[in-house]
C-alpha positions in Angstrom: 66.4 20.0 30.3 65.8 22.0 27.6 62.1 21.4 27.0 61.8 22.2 30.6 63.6 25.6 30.1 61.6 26.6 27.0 58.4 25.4 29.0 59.2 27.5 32.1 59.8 30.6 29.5 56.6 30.1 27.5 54.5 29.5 31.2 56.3 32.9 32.4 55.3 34.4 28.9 51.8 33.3 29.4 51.5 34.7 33.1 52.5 38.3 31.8 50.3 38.1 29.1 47.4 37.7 31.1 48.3 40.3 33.8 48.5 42.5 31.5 45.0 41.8 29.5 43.6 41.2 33.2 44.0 45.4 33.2 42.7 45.7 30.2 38.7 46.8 30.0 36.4 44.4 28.6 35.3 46.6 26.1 38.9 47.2 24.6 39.8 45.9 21.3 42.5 43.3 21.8 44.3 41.2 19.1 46.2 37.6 19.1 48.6 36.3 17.0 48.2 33.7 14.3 51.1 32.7 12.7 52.4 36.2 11.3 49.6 38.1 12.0 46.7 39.6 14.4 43.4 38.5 14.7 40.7 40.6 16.7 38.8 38.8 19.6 37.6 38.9 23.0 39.2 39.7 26.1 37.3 36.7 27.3 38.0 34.4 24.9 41.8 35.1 25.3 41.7 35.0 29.5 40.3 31.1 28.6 43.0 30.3 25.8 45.6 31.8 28.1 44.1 30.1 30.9 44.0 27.2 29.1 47.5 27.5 27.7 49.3 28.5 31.7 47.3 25.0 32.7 48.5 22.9 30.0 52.2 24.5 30.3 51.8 23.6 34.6 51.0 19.9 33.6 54.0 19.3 30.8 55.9 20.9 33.5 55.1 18.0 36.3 55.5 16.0 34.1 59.2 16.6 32.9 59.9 17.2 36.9 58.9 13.8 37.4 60.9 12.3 34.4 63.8 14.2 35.3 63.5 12.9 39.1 63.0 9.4 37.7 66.1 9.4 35.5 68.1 10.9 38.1 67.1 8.0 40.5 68.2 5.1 37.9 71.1 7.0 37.5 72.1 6.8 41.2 71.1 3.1 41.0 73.1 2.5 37.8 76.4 4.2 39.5 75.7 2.4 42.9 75.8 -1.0 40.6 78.9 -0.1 38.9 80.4 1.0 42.1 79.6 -2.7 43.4 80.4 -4.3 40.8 84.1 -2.6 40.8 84.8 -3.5 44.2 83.1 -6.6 44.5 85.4 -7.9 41.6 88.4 -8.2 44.9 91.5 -8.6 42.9 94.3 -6.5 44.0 95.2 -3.4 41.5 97.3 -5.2 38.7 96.0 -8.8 39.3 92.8 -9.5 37.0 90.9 -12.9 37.9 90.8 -15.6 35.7 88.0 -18.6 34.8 90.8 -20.4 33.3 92.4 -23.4 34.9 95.8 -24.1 35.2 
């Protein structure tokens, strides 16, 4: 859940960063980070590593949807087991069956 969360907040992080360089002109100086500092580059070149970064971000995304969905399913087959297993075992409250002979 919580890679999901930090995906979903880095994917909305990327979509604002390129609205806001899709406004910018192409002849503007723009910067990116790396690490603890700026680096001057290309509005092009970020639009692609943005680009780049939104589409990777989408397909982690799917894929922890589809995890999740998967584990949730077992789950509910799991629980369905136990449930069966509990009242399949028929002895009354109390009264526990026994292999033993007597």
């Amino acid at each position: 859940m919580m890679q999901k969360q930090h995906l979903e907040s880095e994917h909305l992080e990327t979509e604002r960063a390129l609205e806001v360089l899709q406004k910018a002109n192409d002849d503007d100086t723009v910067y990116k980070t790396a690490g603890s500092i700026l680096v001057k580059s290309t509005k092009a070149t970020l639009v692609s590593e943005l680009q780049e970064k939104k589409e990777l971000a989408n397909t982690r995304l799917t894929v922890l949807s589809k995890q999740e969905t998967r584990i949730k399913e077992n789950l509910k087959e799991a629980e369905a087991k136990i449930r069966e297993m509990l009242r399949g075992s028929g002895a009354p409250p109390g009264q526990q069956k026994t292999d033993t002979p007597k």
